[in-house]
C-alpha positions as protocol buffer text, in pm:
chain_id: "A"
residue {
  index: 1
  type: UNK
  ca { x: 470 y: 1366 z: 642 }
}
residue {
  index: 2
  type: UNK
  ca { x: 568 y: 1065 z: 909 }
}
residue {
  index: 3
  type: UNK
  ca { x: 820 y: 832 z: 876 }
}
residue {
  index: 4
  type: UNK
  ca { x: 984 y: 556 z: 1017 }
}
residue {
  index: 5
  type: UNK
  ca { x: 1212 y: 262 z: 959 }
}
residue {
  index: 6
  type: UNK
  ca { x: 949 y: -68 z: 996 }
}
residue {
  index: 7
  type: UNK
  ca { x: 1109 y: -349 z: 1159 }
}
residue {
  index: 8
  type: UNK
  ca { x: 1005 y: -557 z: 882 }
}
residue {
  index: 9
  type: UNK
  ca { x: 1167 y: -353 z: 596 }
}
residue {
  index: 10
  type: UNK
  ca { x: 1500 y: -214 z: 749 }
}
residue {
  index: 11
  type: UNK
  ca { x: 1481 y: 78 z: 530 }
}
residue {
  index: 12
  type: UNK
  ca { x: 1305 y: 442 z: 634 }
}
residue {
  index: 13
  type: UNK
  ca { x: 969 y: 468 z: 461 }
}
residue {
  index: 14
  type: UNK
  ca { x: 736 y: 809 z: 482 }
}
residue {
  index: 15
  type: UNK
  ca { x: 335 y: 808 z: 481 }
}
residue {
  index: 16
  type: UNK
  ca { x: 154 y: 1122 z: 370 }
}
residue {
  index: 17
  type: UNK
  ca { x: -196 y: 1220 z: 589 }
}
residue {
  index: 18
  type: UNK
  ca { x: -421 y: 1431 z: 334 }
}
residue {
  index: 19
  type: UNK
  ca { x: -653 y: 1531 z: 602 }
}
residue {
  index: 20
  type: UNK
  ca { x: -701 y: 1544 z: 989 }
}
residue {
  index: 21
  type: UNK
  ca { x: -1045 y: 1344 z: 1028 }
}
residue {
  index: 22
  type: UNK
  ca { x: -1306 y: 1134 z: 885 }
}
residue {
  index: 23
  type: UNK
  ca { x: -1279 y: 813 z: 740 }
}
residue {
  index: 24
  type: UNK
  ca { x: -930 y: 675 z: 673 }
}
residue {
  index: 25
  type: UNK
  ca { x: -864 y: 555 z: 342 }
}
residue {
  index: 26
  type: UNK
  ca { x: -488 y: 368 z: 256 }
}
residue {
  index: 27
  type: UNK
  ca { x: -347 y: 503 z: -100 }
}
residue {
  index: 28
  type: UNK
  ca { x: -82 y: 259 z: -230 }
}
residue {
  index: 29
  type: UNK
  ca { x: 119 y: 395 z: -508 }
}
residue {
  index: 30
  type: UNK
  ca { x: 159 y: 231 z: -871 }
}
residue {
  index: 31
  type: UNK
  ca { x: 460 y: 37 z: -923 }
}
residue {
  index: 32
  type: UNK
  ca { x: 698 y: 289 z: -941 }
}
residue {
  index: 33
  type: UNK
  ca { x: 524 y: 549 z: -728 }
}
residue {
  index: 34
  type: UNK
  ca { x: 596 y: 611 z: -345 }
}
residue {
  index: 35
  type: UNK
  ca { x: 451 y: 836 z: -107 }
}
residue {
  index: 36
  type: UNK
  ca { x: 414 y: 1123 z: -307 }
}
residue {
  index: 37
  type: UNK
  ca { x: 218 y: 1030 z: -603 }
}
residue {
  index: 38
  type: UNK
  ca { x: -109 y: 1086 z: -466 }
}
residue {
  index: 39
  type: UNK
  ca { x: -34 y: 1493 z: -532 }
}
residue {
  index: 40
  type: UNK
  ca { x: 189 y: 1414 z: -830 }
}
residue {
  index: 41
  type: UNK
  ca { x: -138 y: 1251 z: -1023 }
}
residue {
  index: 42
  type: UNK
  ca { x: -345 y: 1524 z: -853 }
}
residue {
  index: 43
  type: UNK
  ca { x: -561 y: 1329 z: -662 }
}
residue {
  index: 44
  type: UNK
  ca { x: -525 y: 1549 z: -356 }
}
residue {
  index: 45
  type: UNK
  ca { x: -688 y: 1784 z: -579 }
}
residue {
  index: 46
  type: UNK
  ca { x: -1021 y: 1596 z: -699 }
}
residue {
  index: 47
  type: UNK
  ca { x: -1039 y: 1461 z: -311 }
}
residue {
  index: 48
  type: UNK
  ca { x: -1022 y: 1779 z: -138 }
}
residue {
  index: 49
  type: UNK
  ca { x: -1398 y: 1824 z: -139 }
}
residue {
  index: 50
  type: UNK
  ca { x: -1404 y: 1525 z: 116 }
}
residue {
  index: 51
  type: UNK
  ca { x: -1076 y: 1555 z: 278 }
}
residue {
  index: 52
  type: UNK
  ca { x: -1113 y: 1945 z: 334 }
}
residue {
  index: 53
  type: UNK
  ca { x: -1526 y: 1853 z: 519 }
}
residue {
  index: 54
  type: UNK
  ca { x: -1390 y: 1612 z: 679 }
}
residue {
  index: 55
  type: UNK
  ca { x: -1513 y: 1316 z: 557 }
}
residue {
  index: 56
  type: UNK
  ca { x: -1238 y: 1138 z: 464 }
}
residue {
  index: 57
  type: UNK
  ca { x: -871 y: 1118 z: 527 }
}
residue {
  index: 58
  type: UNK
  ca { x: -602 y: 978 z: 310 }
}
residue {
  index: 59
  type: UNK
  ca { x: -285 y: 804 z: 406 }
}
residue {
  index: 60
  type: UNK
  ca { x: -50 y: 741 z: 103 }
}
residue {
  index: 61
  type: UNK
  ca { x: 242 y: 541 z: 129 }
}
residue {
  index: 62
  type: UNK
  ca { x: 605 y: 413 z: 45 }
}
residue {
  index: 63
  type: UNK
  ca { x: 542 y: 70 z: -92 }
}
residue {
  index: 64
  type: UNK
  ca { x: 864 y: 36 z: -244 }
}
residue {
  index: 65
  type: UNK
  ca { x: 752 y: -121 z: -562 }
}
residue {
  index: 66
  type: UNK
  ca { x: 1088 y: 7 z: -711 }
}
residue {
  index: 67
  type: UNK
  ca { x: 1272 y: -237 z: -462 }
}
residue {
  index: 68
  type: UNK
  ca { x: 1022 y: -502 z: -519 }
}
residue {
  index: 69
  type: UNK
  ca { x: 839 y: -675 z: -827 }
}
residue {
  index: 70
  type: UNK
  ca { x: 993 y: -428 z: -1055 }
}
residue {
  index: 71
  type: UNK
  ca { x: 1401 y: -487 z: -958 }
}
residue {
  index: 72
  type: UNK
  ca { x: 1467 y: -673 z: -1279 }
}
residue {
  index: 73
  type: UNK
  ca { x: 1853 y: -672 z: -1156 }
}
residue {
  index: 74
  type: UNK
  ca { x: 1726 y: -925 z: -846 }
}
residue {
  index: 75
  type: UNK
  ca { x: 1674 y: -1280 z: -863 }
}
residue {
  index: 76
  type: UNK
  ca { x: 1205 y: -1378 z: -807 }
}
residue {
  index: 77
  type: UNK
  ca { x: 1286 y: -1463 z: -480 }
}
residue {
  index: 78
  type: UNK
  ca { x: 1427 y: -1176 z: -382 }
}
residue {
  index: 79
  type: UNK
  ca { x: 1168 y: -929 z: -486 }
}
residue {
  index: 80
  type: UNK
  ca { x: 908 y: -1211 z: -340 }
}
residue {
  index: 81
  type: UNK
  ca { x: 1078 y: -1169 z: 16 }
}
residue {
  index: 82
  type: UNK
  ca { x: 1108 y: -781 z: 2 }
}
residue {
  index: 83
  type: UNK
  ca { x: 752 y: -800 z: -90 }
}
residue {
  index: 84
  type: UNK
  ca { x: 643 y: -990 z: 167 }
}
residue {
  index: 85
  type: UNK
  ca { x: 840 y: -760 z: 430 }
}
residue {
  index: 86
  type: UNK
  ca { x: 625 y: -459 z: 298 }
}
residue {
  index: 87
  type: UNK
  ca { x: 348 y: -659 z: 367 }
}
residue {
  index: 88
  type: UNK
  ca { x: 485 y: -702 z: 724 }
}
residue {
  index: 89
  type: UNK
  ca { x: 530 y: -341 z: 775 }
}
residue {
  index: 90
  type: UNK
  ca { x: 176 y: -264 z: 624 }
}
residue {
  index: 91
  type: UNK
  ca { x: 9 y: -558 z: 847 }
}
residue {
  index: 92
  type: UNK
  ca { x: 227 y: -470 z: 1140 }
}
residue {
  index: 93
  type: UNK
  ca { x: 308 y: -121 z: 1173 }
}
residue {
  index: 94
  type: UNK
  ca { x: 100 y: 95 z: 922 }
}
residue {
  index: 95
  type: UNK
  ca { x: -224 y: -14 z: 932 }
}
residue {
  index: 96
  type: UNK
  ca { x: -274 y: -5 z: 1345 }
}
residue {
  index: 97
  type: UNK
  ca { x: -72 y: 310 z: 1350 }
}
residue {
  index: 98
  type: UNK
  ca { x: -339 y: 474 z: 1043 }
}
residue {
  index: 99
  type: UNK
  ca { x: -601 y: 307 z: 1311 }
}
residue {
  index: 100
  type: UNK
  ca { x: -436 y: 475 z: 1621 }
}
residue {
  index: 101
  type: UNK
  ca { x: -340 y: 881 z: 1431 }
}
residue {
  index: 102
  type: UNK
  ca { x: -718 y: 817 z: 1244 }
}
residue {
  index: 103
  type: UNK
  ca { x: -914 y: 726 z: 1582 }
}
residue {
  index: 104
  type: UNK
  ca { x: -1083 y: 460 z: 1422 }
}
residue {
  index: 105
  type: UNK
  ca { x: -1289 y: 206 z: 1674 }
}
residue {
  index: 106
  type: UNK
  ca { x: -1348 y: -166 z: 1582 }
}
């Protein structure tokens, strides 16, 4: 597990790599999943046939949908602005750094 507190967000935020090579694939959780719920559902399990040859890798994130869309105690604009900073950190900081740990060329 890797985390880090994104610029963007303020808050610390953890990625899980299922894998060490092969092509990198970005698992966002369901509204009120995070980082963990690609194992919770068991989808490590029905990907490990790719993930353990090496033909894919998958990075599954903190989106904070929690904090987001589904904080019925905040006013729209407020979940659209935390929204948009998890955006930020996705644009900004997670997807170069999946790039970067992934070694994948443009």
């Amino acid at each position: 597990m890797f985390s880090w507190i994104p610029r963007a967000v303020g808050v610390e935020l953890r990625v899980v790599r299922h894998g060490q090579r092969g092509a990198p694939i970005l698992y966002a959780p369901s509204s009120g999943g995070d980082e963990t719920e690609f194992e919770a559902y068991g989808f490590d399990r029905v990907a490990s046939p790719w993930i353990e040859r090496g033909a894919v890798q998958v990075f599954s994130i903190d989106a904070r949908g929690p904090a987001t869309w589904w904080d019925d105690a905040a006013p729209p604009t407020t979940r659209v602005e935390r929204y948009a900073r998890v955006e930020r950190y996705l644009a900004d900081e997670v997807l170069p750094w999946i790039r970067d740990v992934a070694r994948v060329s443009d």
